[in-house]
N, C-alpha and C positions, 0 to 999 in steps of 0.2 A: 504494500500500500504506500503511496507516494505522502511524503510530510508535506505541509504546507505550513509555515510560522506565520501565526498572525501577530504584531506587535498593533496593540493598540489599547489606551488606558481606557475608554469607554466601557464598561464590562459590558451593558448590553450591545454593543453594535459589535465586541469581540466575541459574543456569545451567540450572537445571529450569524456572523459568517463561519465560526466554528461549527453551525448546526448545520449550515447550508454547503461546507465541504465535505462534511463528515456523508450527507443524506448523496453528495455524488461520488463517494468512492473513496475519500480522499482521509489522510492522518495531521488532523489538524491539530497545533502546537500552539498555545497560545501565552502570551506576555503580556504583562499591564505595565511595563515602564521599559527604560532602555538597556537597565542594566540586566534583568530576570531577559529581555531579548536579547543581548551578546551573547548573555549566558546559555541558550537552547541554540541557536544559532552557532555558533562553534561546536558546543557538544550533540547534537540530534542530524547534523549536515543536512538540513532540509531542502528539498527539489526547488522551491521557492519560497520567497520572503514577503507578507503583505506589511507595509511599514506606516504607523503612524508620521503626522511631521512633528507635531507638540507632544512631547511624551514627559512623565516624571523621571526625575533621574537623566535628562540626556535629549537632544534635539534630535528628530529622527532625520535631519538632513545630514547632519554629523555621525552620526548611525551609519547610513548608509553609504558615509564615507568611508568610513571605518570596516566596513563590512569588504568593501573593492578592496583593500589594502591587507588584507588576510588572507592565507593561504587557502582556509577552508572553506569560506564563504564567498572571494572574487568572482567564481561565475557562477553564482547562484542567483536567479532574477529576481528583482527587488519590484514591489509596484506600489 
């Protein structure tokens, strides 16, 4: 089953696209701030990354800078 990381602090709108990947096949991973999402994202190497931009703990532009500059997550798509 394919991972998909959702980082996003809203629970329910991280909880609506968790139910709606989950309901098409999918292993969805999710995160309420940036650092609980470096943190899955490095250790889960998920297929892709759904990425907040305002996050607690961390700017998810800066996130996904940081994510390109990593071995394990560079070609990982970020959206």
């Amino acid at each position: 089953m394919k991972k998909i990381l959702v980082i996003e602090d809203d629970i329910r709108i991280a909880a609506a696209l968790a139910i709606r990947l989950k309901n098409h096949g999918y292993e969805p991973l999710v995160a309420h701030d940036a650092i609980q999402g470096k943190r899955l994202a490095l250790h889960q190497n998920p297929e892709l990354i759904v990425l907040d931009i305002s996050l607690p703990g961390g700017n998810g532009l800066d996130l996904a800078l940081k994510f390109k500059l990593v071995e394990e997550t560079r070609l990982t798509p970020i959206i």
